[in-house]
C-alpha positions, 0 to 999 in steps of 0.5 A: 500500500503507498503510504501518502503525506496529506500536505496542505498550505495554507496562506493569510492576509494578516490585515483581515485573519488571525491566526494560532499556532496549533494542530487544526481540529475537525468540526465533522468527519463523514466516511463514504463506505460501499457495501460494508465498511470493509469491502474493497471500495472502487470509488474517488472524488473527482472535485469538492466545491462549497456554496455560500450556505456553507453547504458542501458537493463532491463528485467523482466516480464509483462501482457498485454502491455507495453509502453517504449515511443518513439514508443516503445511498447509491446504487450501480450497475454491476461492474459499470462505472457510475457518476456521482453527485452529492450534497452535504449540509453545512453540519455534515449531513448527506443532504442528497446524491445523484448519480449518472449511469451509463448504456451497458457495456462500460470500462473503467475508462467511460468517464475518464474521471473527469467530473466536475462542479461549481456552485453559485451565489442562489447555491446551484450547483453546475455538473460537467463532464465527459462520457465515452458511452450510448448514453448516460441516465441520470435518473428522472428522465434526465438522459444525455444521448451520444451523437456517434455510434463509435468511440467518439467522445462528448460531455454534458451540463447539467444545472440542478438548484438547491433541492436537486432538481434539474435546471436544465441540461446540455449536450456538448460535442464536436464535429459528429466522431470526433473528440471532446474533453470537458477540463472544468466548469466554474460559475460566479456569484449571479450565476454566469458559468464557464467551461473549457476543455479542448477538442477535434475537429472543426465544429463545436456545438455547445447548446444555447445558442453556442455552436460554433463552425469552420474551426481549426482541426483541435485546439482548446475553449472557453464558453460563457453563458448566462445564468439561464443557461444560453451562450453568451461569448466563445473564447479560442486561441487565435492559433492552434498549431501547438495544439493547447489543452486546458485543465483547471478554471476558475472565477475571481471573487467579483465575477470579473475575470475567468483564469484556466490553466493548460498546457501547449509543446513548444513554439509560439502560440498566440491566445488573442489580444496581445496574449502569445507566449514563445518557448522552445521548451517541450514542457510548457504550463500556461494560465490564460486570464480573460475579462467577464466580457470575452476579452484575454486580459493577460497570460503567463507560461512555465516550463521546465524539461523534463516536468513541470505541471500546474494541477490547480489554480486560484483568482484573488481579489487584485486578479492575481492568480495562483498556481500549486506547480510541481516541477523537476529541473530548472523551472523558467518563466515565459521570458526565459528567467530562471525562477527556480532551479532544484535537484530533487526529482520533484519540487511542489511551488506556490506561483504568483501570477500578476497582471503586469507581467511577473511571476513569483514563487514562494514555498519550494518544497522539494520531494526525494520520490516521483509523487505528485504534491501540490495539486489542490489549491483554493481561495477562501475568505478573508483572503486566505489561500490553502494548498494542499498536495500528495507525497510518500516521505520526509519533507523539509518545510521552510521555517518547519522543519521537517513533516514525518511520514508517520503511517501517513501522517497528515500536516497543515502548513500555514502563512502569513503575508500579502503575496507569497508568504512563508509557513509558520506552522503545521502537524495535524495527527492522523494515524491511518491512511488517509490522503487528498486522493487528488490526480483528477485536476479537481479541487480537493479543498474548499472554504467554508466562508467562516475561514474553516476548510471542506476537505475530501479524500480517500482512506485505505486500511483505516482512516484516523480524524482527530479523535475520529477513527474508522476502519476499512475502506473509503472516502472521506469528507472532512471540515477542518478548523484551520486556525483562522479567525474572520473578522469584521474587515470589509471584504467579499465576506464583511462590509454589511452590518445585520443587526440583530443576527440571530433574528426572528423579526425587524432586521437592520441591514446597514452599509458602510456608505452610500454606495450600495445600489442593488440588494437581494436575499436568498434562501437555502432554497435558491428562492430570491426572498428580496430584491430592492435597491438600497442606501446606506441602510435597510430596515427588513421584517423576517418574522414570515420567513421560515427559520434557516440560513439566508445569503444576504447580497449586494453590489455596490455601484462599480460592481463589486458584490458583498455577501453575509449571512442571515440566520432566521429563528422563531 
């Protein structure tokens, strides 16, 4: 069995968070079994998103059954591979599941797993991937029909709302036999959503009014789309000679800019609008940043022969981008600077991408195996960065020392600072095997919005959580106290006042100035309670509202939205 360090790195602004040198602790650990906890377990998550009710999604794939608790199961098809999507209340509570069960016959190689999620600010939830099969039924006569009778590849969206019912659904393809790989679906805070992925041929047909003709042979995309679902633009690389491949994207905090991450062999390749990188390396890792307009604002490109690669990425709020990279060699930047040279056989970095040009690098953790380390990387509030990543020895952590692989021993490294700090702490027990199961490009890791961490993995031979133990074979959803303390700081989370909150009558919503123009509360639901436009206070009767959580949100008049929770209790 390999034995796997469960590294994560988390990164705070120390304007906004506070922060105590201390192993984190779990709020709530919950195991996935199969048929029994002991039976040998053919499953992984694939991607783990969050919602602003603090609500958690995982997806990923299995064979025969799955057993998330409270009443919560899902059944295969014998040996076929099936999807999954599940939901999770805000205190660990399996909420729901869905899965997605392909034409018999299927191999392990159907979904190729690749599927993924992103969630929006009415907390529904955007489901994509690829499927190698007739047909994949996702129960309720929710059926995605393939196209080609041969081995063509095609993928799918699905939008489904808080409840779990379907929104709508898409059928996405290339030219009719040819191949189609979704890398990734991200949404923003309205509900405007994203996919990339790459593809052959020279047609695309992405429903909502976004087909698309008369391409180049293969080459990557970038679709936009409003939130009900129809085309809005349809981003390509102005040359696709070096044929580039997308595999993580994400959307900044305000909504405003799209960030993907790829890669493309050597040469020049122009992505549009002044965007070309040029490197006669054969290794090559870009991220490509565009407006919310369609627009590529700016790219950066690393290389390093012989490995280098970018498994997950992060938008701040400056629209700097992050990036968890692990390389070997000399790892060099887009102009051909060195920005960092090691002798290890891999090296996990933290990359600094910012929108005038530079690239900064911070956290060098080198590894003495081939294993593939910093690979899940996520933003939460209040600017706070966790990455985290897969490795089987010793690591020598800067200002740590050095982390053991104690029977896989988990740690958490933490820093501090406005771009790339340093770690200042870590050690986070475990005695089983338990690890970010991560090699998919998805995100392991997500922010609850209260400065805790939503982490999901795999465990073999036995799990171990703080003080929670369990044997046998499974996957793991876990939500970490990370040691961060949000506070009242304006931010995405901040800047509105809700006095009282807890509430069960008259609510006072209050701004820090009279630049608010547009309010709007949900509830758990997705229902819009209110939407009204605003001052600089507001004055709300709740007493007719069923008790539960509510997302209050607002924009202020240069666009910039804010969000903060309203608990409602009779």
């Amino acid at each position: 069995m390999n034995k796997f360090n469960l590294i994560s790195a988390l990164l705070l602004s120390s304007a906004s968070c506070l922060w105590a040198q201390s192993a984190p602790a779990f709020d709530w650990v919950k195991p996935v079994f199969g048929a029994t906890p002991t039976s040998p377990l053919q499953a992984a998550i694939t991607d783990l998103e969050t919602d602003p009710f603090g609500n958690t999604y995982i997806t990923g794939e299995f064979v025969g059954q799955l057993n998330f608790g409270s009443g919560v199961s899902l059944s295969g098809n014998g040996s076929d591979p099936t999807l999954f999507l599940a939901k999770y209340g805000y205190d660990g509570t399996p909420l729901w599941a869905k899965k997605g069960s392909p034409a018999s016959p299927a191999d392990a190689n159907t979904f190729h797993h690749a599927s993924k999620i992103a969630t929006d600010g009415a907390g529904g939830v955007y489901w994509c991937g690829d499927y190698v099969s007739n047909s994949v039924d996702f129960g309720n006569n929710v059926i995605v029909t393939r196209s080609c009778a041969n081995a063509c590849q095609e993928g799918f969206l699905l939008k489904f709302d808080p409840s779990g019912n379907l929104v709508f659904q898409k059928n996405i393809r290339a030219k009719l036999g040819e191949q189609l790989h979704l890398a990734g679906v991200a949404a923003d805070s309205l509900g405007r959503h994203y996919l990339t992925g790459s593809y052959t041929g020279t047609e695309l047909w992405l429903q909502g009014g976004g087909n698309i003709g008369g391409l180049t042979t293969q080459g990557f995309f970038l679709a936009a789309y409003y939130p009900n679902g129809n085309s809005n633009w349809i981003g390509f690389p102005a040359d696709n000679t070096l044929v580039p491949t997308t595999q993580a994207i994400e959307v900044s905090p305000d909504g405003e800019r799209i960030a993907m991450s790829g890669h493309h062999g050597a040469g020049m390749i122009n992505f549009g609008n002044g965007a070309i990188v040029n490197s006669a390396a054969t290794e090559n890792r870009f991220v490509l940043v565009y407006t919310a307009a369609g627009q590529p604002s700016y790219i950066h490109s690393v290389n390093s022969d012989p490995f280098v690669e970018i498994f997950d990425i992060a938008v701040g709020p400056a629209y700097n981008v992050f990036a968890a990279c692990t390389f070997s060699g000399t790892l060099k930047d887009k102009s051909g600077n060195t920005l960092h040279t090691s002798s290890s056989e891999r090296t996990s970095a933290l990359l600094l991408m910012s929108p005038d040009g530079s690239t900064g690098v911070g956290n060098i953790i080198p590894h003495t195996t081939a294993a593939l380390p910093a690979n899940t990387l996520t933003l939460g509030p209040p600017n706070s960065l966790f990455m985290g990543g897969l490795s089987g020895e010793q690591l020598s952590v800067p200002n740590l020392g050095s982390l053991n692989n104690n029977g896989c021993l988990d740690a958490v490294i933490v820093g501090n600072g406005g771009g790339l700090p340093s770690p200042i702490f870590g050690n986070v027990g475990g005695s089983g095997c338990e690890r970010i199961d991560n090699i998919y490009f998805g995100s392991m890791m997500a922010p609850d919005g209260e400065g805790n961490m939503i982490v999901g993995g795999v465990f073999e031979n036995g799990g171990s959580f703080g003080s929670e133990n369990y044997n046998g074979n499974g996957l793991w959803l876990a939500k970490m106290y990370t040691g961060v303390v949000a506070t009242d700081e304006p931010g995405l989370f901040g800047g509105i006042s809700i006095r009282p909150n807890p509430s069960g009558g008259l609510v006072q919503i209050a701004f820090p100035d009279d630049t608010f123009g547009q309010c709007r509360i949900y509830a758990a639901t997705g229902k819009m309670m209110m939407d009204a436009a605003i001052q600089s206070n507001l004055s709300l009767q709740v007493e007719n509202w069923p008790s539960g959580l509510y997302l209050v949100e607002c924009q202020d008049r240069q666009g910039k939205i804010f969000r903060e929770k309203l608990m409602v209790q009779h």
